[in-house]
matplotlib code that plots the C-alpha trace (Angstrom):
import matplotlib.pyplot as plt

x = [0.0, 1.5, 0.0, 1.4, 2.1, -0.2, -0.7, 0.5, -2.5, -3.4, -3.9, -6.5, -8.6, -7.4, -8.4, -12.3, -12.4, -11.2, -13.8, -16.2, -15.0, -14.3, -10.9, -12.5, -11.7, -14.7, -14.4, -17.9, -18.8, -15.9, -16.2, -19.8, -18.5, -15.8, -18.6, -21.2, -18.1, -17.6, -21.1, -21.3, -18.8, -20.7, -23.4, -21.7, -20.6, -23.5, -25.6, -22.6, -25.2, -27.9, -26.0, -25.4, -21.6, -21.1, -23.5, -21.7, -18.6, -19.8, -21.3, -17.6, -16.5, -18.1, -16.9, -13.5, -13.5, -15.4, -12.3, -10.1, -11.4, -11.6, -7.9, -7.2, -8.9, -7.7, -4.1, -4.6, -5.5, -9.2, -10.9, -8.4, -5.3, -3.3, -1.3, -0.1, -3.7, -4.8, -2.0, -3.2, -7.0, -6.3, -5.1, -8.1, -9.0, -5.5, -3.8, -6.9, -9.6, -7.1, -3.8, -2.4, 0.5, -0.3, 3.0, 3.2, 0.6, 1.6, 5.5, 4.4, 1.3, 1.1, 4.4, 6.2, 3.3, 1.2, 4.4, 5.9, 3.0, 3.7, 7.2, 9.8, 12.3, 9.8, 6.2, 6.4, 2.4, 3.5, 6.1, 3.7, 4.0, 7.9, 7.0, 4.6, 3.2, 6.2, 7.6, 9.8, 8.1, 10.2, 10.4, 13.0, 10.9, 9.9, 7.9, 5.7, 6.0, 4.0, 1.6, 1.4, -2.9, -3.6, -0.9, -2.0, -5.9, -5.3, -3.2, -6.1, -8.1, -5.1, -4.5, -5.6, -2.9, -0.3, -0.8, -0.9, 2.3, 3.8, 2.7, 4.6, 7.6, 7.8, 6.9, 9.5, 12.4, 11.5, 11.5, 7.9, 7.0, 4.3, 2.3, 3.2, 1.8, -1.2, -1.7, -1.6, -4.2, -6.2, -5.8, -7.5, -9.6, -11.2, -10.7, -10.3, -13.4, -15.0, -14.1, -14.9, -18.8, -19.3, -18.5, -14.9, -16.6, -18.4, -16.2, -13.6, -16.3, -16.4, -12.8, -13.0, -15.2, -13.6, -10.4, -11.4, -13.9, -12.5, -9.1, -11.2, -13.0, -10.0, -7.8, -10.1, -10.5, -7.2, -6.1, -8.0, -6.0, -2.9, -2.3, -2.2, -1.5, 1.3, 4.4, 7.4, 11.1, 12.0, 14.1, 10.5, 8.4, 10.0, 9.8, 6.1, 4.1, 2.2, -1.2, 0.2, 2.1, -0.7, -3.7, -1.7, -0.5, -4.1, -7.5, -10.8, -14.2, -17.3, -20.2, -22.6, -23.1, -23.1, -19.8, -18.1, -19.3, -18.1, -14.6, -14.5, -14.0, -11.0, -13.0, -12.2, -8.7, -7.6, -9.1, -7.7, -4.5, -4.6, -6.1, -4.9, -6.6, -9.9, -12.4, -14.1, -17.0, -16.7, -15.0, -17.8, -18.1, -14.5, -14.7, -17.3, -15.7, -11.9, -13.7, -14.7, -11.5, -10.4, -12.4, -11.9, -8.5, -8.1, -6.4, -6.8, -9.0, -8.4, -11.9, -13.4, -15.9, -14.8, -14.9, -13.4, -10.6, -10.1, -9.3, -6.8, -5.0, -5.3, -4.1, -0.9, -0.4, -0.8, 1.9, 4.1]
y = [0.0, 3.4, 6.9, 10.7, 12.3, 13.8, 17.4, 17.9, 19.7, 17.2, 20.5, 21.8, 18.0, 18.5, 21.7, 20.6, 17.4, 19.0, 22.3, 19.4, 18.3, 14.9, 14.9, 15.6, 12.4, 10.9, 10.0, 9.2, 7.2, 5.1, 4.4, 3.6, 0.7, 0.0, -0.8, -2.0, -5.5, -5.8, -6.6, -8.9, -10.7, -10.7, -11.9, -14.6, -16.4, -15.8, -17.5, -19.5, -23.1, -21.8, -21.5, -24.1, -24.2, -23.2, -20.3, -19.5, -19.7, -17.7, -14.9, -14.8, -13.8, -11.3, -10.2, -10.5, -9.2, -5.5, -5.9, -6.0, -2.9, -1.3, -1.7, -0.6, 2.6, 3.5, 3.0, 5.3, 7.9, 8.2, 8.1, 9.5, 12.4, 10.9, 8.2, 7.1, 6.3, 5.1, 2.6, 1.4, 1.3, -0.8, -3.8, -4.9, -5.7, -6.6, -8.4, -9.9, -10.4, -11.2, -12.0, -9.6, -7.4, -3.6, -2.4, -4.8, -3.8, -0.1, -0.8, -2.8, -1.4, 2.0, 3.3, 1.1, 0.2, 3.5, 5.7, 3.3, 1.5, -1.2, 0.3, -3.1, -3.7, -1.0, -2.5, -6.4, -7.0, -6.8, -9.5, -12.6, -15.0, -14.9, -11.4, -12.5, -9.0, -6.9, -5.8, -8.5, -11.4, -13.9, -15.4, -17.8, -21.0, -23.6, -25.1, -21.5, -21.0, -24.7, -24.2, -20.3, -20.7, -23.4, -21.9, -18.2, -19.0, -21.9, -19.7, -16.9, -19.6, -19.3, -15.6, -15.5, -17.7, -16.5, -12.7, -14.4, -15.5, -13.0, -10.7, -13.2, -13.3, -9.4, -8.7, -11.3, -10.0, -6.7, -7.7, -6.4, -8.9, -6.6, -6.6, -10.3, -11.3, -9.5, -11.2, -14.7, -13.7, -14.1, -18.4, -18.3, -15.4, -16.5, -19.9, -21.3, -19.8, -21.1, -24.6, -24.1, -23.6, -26.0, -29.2, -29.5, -31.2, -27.9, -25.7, -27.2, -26.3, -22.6, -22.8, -23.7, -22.3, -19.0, -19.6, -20.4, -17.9, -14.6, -16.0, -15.7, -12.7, -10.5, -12.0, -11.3, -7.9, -7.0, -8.3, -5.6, -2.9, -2.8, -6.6, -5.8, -2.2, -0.5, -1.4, 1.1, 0.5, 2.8, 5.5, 5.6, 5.7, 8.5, 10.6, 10.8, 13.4, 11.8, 12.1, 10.4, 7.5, 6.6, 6.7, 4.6, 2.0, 1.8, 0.2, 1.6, -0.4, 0.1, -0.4, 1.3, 1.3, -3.1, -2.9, -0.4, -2.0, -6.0, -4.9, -2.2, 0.8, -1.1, -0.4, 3.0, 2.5, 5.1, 7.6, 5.6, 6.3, 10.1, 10.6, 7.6, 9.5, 10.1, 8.2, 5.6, 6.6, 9.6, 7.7, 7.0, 10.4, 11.6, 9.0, 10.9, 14.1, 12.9, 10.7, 14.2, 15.9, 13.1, 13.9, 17.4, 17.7, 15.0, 12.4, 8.4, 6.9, 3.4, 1.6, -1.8, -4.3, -6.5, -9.2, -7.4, -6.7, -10.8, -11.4, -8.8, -10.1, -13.8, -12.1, -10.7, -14.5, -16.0, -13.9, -14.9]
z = [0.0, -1.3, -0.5, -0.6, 2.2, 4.5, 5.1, 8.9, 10.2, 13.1, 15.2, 13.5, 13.9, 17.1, 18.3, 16.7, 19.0, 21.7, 21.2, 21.4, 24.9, 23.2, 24.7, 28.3, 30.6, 32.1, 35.8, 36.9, 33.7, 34.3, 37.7, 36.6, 34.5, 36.7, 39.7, 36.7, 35.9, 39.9, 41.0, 37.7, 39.6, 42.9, 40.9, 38.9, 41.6, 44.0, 41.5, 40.2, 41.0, 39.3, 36.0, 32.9, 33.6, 29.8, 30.1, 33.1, 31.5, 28.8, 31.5, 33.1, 29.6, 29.2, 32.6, 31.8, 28.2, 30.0, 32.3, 29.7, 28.2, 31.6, 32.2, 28.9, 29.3, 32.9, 31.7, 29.1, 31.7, 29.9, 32.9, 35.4, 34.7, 37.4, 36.1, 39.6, 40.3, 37.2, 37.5, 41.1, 39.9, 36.8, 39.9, 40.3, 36.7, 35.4, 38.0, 40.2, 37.7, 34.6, 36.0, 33.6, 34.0, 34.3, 34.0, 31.1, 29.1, 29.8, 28.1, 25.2, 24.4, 25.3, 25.1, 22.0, 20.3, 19.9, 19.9, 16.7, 15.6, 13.0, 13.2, 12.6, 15.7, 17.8, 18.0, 18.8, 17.8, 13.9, 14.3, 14.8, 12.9, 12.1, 10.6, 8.2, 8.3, 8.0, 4.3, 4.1, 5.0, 3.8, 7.2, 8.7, 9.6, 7.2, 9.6, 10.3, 6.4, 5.9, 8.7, 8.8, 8.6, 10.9, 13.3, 12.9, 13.2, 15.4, 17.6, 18.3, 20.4, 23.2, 23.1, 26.8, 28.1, 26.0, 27.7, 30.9, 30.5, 29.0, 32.2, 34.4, 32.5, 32.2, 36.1, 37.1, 34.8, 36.1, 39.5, 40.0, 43.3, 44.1, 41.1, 40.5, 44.2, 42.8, 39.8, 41.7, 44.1, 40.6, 41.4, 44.8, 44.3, 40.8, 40.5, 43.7, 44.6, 41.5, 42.3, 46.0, 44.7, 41.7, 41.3, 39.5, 36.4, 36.5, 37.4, 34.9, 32.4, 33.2, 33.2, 29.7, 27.9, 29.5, 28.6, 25.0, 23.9, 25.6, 23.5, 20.6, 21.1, 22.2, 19.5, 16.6, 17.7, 18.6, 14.8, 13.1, 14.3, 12.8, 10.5, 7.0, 7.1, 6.3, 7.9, 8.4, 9.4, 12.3, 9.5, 7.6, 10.5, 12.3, 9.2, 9.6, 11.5, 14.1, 12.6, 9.0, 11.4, 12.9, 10.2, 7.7, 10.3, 11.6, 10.3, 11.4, 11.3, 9.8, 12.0, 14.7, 18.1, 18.5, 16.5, 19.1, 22.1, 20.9, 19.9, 23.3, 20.9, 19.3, 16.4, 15.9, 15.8, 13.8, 16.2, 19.5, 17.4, 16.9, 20.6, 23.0, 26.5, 24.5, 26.4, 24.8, 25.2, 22.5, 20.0, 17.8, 17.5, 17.3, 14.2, 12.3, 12.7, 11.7, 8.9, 7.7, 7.7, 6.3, 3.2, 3.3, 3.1, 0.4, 2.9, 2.7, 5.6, 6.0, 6.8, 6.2, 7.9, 10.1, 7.7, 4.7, 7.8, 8.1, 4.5, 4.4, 6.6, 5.4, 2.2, 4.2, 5.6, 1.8, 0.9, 3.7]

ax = plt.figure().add_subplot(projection="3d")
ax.plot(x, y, z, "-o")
ax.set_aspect("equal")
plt.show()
């Protein structure tokens, strides 16, 4: 994918959204949601015998992906300016709910991958695969290159445990005992109080179907971001003003109001992009109004469905 360069005039899109008090952070609404996934908790396991153990499993997902989205927002400071105690509120749904790694998900995410998305060497989320999604993606593996669809597709179903462990590894390396005695309170707290209530053919069953589905549904919206767009090495990337960086390295999604709450506003990833601490909440509409500029200023705006997203990026694997 080629494209002249764009006009740097991010200011001016983002003087509008902020006018519109898009950019304002959103304490009460958080804290709203924050509460809303907790008592879902209470309630899961208060009720936890009255439930099919797969439509419990299924209710716990949905639990767990909201956290996910929770702690994703807090550590972008969109509820909260203080990053100190956005930090300590995202605990309870990283490490506890989760058993993911805060300060993980802060280095890799928010600080390499947003500041040099799809950037080779920089942002480690383009180099699955063996870097079947960077520009030369030759690949060093024959054995990735002869399986590269059943282990690419195959390997979305275990997404869950993969970050899981990749939060331990990271907190240990980094000495973080605190935040890594907080992410195993997730065993007892979670699980051992699952299997304290249900029967373990039960419980094992919620355990399950968890562990599969909210693999799935995180994965398959986390690859729509960024897989198949364009790729930069770090000389190309940082020749690029922020605003072009970020809206050709990013994919946007068509869809309403269903759309942004099943991928957790991952779905308007070009405007997560250009505005990281914008809440949520206002994305839909910073969307329309960047979507606009887009047009008026004659500058490419890279959106597709969610499926048109999949087969471009089983495209990028076919030529891997």
């Amino acid at each position: 994918m080629t494209t002249v360069s764009y006009p740097d005039n991010f200011d001016e899109l983002k003087a509008k959204v902020r006018e519109a008090g898009l950019l304002d952070r959103v304490p009460i609404r958080g804290s709203i949601e924050m509460i809303a996934v907790i008592v879902s908790l209470i309630v899961a396991y208060s009720t936890a015998n009255m439930w099919n153990p797969i439509l419990l499993g299924l209710f716990m997902t949905l639990i767990f992906t909201r956290a996910v989205f929770i702690s994703h927002d807090i550590l972008h400071t969109q509820y909260f300016k203080n990053k100190s105690l956005s930090m300590k509120l995202s605990y309870p749904f990283s490490a506890i709910i989760i058993s993911n790694s805060s300060s993980w998900w802060d280095f890799k995410h928010n600080i390499n991958h947003h500041t040099y998305c799809n950037t080779v060497t920089k942002d480690e989320d383009i180099m699955a695969l063996d870097g079947a999604f960077t520009p030369n993606n030759k690949g060093n593996s024959p054995f990735v290159r002869k399986y590269k669809h059943l282990l690419f597709w195959g390997s979305l179903f275990f997404m869950y445990p993969a970050f899981i462990a990749q939060s331990y590894n990271f907190v240990l390396k980094r000495k973080l005992y605190g935040e890594f005695a907080l992410m195993l309170l997730h065993w007892p707290i979670i699980w051992g109080s699952m299997f304290a209530i249900l029967p373990f053919s039960s419980a094992i069953t919620v355990f399950i179907t968890l562990y599969f589905v909210l693999s799935a549904w995180l994965a398959f919206g986390f690859i729509t971001n960024h897989l198949g767009c364009e790729v930069f090495d770090e000389e190309g990337g940082k020749k690029l003003s922020w605003m072009e960086l970020q809206m050709r390295t990013s994919r946007s999604l068509k869809g309403g109001a269903f759309i942004h709450w099943f991928y957790g506003g991952l779905n308007t990833q070009i405007e997560h992009h250009l505005f990281p601490k914008a809440p949520r909440f206002n994305l839909l509409k910073i969307q329309n109004m960047t979507r606009d500029f887009a047009k008026e200023h004659n500058i490419k705006y890279f959106e597709t469905t969610p499926i048109e997203a999949y087969i471009q990026i089983n495209d990028a694997i076919k030529n891997y």
